[in-house]
C-alpha positions as CSV (number, residue, x, y, z in Angstrom):
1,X,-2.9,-20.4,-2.9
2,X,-3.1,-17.2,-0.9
3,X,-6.5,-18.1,0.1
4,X,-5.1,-21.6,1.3
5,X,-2.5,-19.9,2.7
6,X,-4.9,-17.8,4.9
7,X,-6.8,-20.7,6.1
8,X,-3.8,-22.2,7.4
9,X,-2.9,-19.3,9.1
10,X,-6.0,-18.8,11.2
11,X,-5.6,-22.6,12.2
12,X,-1.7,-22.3,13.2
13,X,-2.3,-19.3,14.9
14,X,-5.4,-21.4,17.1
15,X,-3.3,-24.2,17.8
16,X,-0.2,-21.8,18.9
17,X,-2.6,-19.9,21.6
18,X,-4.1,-23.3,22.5
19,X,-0.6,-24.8,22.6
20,X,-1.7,-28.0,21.6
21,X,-0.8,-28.7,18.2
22,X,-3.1,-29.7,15.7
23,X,-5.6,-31.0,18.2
24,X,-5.9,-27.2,19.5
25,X,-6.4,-25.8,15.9
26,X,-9.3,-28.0,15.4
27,X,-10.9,-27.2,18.8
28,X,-14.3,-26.2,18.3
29,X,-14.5,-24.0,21.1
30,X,-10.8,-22.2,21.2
31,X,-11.4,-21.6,17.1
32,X,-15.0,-20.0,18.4
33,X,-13.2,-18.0,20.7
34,X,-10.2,-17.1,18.1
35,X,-12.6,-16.2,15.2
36,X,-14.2,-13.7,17.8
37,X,-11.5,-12.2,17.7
38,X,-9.0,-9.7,15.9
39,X,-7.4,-13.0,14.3
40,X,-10.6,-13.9,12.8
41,X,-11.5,-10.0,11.6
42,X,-8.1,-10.9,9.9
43,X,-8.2,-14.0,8.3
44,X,-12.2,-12.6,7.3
45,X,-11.2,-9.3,6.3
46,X,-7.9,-11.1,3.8
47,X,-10.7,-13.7,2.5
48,X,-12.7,-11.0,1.2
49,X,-9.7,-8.6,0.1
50,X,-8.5,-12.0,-2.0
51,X,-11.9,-12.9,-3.2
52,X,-12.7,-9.4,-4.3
53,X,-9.5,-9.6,-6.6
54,X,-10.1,-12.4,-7.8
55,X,-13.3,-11.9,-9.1
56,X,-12.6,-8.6,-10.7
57,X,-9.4,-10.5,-12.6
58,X,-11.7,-12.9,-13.5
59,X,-14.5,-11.3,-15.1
60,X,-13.8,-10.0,-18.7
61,X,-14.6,-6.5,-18.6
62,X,-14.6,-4.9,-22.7
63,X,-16.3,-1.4,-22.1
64,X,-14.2,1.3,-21.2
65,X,-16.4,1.9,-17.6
66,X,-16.3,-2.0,-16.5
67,X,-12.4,-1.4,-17.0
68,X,-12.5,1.3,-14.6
69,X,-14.6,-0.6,-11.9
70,X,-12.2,-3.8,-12.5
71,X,-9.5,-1.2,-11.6
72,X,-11.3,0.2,-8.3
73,X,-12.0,-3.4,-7.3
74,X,-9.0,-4.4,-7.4
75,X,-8.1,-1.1,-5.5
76,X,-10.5,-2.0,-3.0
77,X,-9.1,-5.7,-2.3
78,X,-5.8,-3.8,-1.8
79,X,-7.0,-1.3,0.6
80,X,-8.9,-4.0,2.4
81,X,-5.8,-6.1,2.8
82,X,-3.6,-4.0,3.6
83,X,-6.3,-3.1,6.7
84,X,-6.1,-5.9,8.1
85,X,-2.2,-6.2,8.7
86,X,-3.4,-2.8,11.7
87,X,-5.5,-5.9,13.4
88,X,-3.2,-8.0,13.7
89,X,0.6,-8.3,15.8
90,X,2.3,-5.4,17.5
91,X,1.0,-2.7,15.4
92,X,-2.8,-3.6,16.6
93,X,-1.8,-1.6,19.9
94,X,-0.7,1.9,18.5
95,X,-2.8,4.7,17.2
96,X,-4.8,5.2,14.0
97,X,-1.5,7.8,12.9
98,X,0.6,4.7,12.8
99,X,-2.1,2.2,11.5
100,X,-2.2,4.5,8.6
101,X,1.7,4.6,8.1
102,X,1.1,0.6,7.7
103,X,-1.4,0.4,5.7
104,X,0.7,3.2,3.2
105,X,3.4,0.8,3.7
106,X,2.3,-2.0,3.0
107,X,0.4,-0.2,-0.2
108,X,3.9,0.9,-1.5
109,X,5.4,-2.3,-0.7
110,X,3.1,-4.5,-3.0
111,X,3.5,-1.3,-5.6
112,X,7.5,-1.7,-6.0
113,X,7.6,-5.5,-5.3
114,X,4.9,-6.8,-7.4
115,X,6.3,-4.5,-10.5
116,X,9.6,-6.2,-10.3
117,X,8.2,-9.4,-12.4
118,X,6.4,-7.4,-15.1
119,X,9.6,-5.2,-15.3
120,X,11.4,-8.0,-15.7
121,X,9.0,-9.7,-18.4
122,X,9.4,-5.9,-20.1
123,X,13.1,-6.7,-19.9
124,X,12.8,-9.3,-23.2
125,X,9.1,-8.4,-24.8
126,X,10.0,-4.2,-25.6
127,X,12.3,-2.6,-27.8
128,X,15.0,-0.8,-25.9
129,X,13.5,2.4,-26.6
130,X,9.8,1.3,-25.3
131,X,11.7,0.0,-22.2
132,X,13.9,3.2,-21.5
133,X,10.4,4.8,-21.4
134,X,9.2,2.4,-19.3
135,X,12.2,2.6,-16.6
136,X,12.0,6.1,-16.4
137,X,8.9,6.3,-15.6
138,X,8.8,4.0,-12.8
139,X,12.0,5.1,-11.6
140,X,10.4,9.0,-11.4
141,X,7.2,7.2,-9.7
142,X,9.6,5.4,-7.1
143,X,11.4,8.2,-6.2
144,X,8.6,9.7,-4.8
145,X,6.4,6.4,-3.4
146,X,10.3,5.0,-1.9
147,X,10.4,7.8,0.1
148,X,7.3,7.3,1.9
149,X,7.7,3.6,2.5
150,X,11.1,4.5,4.2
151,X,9.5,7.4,5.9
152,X,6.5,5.6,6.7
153,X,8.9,2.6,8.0
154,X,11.4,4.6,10.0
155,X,8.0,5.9,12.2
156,X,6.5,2.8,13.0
157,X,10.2,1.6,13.8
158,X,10.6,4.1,16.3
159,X,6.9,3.6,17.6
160,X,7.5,-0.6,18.2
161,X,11.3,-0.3,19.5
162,X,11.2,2.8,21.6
163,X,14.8,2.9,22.1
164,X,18.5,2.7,20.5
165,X,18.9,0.0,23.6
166,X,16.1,-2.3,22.9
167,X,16.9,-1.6,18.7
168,X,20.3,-3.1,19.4
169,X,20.0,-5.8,22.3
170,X,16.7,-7.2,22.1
171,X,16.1,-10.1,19.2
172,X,13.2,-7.5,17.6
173,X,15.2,-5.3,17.5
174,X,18.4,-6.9,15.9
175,X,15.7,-8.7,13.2
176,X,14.7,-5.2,11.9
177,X,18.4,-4.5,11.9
178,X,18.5,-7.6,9.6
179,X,15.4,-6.0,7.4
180,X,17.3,-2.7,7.3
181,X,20.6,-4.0,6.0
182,X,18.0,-5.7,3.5
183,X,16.3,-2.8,2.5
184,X,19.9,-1.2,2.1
185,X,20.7,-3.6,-0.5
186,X,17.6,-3.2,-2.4
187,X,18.1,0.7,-2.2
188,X,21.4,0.3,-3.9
189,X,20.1,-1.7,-6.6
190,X,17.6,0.3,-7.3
191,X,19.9,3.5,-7.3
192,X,22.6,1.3,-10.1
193,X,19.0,0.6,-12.2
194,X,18.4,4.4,-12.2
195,X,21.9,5.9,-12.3
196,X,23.8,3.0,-14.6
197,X,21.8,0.7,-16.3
198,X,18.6,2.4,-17.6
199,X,20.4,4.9,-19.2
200,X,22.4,2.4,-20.9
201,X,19.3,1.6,-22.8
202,X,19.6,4.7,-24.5
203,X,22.6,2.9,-26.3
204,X,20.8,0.2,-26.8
205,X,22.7,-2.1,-24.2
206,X,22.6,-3.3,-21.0
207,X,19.0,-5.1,-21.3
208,X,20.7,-8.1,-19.9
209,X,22.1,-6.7,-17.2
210,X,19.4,-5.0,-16.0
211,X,17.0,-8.0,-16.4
212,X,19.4,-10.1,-14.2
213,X,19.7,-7.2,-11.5
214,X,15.8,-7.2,-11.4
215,X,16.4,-11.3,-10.7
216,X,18.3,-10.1,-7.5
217,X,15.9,-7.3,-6.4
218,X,13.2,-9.9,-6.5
219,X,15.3,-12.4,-4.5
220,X,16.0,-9.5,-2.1
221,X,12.3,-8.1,-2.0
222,X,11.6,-12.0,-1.0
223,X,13.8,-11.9,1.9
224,X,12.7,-8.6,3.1
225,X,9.1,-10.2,2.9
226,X,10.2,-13.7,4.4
227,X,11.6,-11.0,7.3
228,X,9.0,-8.8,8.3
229,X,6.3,-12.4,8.1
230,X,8.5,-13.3,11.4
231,X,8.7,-9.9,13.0
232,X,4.7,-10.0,12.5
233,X,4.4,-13.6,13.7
234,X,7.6,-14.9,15.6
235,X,9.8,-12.0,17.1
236,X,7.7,-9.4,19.4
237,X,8.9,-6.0,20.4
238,X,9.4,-7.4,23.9
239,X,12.2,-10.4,23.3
């Protein structure tokens, strides 16, 4: 799906510059001149980052050393993914410092969002002692990897806005407002998981709870995402 969904994003994003539709996505020469250039390095550089993951999930690795290059390629998909977000949008015009910030937070970003299913999963399949284990120790790692998304975040805001003015009057600007109240609300769950319900499960209690407050981080987390796709695609730093 995602590699179907990258397709279709190299051909949108030719017929939006081409402003014709569908007939300017399938122009041979404006889609010559678009994979030329930092569009196509994107949608190439994704296409690999996806296929190199999904080879290394699909390959059944058994000795101890395959398991550790099946872990580094999927690393390496990561890393090459989350590269080619600085090609792309507003963020393709700052400095390597700031690309860098990206690409850490987009790393921590996939990190905390794509452990909220498992967590959840963990929520029913572990004893309430294996999953107080479990919390804890993701809740130790967040503290620390949070903190540099938000740091990481806060920069590049500053970097793309310039100003209090243009933060509060111009549409980017009131759409990262919109992300921030979001990634408030996430905060605060994340601060009732660590301070109220995982150390209920110490009681043995409160697995319920917490598995339907990971149900709302996740619709939250989808929100934040569904944001920041139209600050990257829709809403520039200029409207």
């Amino acid at each position: 799906m995602a590699l179907i969904a990258n397709i279709t994003w190299f051909f949108a994003s030719t017929g939006a510059m081409a402003e014709e539709g569908i007939q300017g996505a399938i122009d041979a020469d404006i889609l010559a001149i678009m994979w030329d250039s930092s569009v196509g390095t994107g949608a190439l550089l994704r296409a690999l980052g996806l296929v190199t993951a999904i080879i290394a999930l699909a390959l059944r690795f058994k000795l101890a050393v395959n398991s550790y290059l099946k872990q580094s390629a999927l690393m390496l998909s990561l890393l090459i993914l989350a590269y080619s977000f600085t090609l792309l949008g507003h963020i393709s015009e700052l400095g390597t410092i700031e690309k860098g910030l990206l690409i850490l937070h987009v790393l921590v970003m996939v990190w905390w969002f794509g452990a909220l299913l498992p967590l959840k999963q963990a929520c029913h399949q572990l004893s309430y002692a294996e999953l107080h284990l479990l919390m804890e120790s993701f809740g130790k790692q967040a503290s620390f990897t949070v903190s540099l998304l938000l740091v990481a975040g806060l920069w590049l805001v500053i970097q793309l806005v310039g100003s209090l003015d243009a933060l509060i009057s111009s549409s980017y600007g009131q759409t990262l407002l919109f992300k921030l109240a979001l990634v408030v609300s996430i905060l605060a769950l994340a601060a009732k998981h660590k301070l109220i319900l995982v150390p209920q499960l110490k009681n043995s209690q409160g697995r319920e709870a917490l598995s339907k407050s990971i149900s709302i981080e996740m619709v939250v987390a989808f929100a934040i995402l569904s944001v920041t796709a139209g600050l990257t695609s829709v809403v520039g730093p200029a409207n």
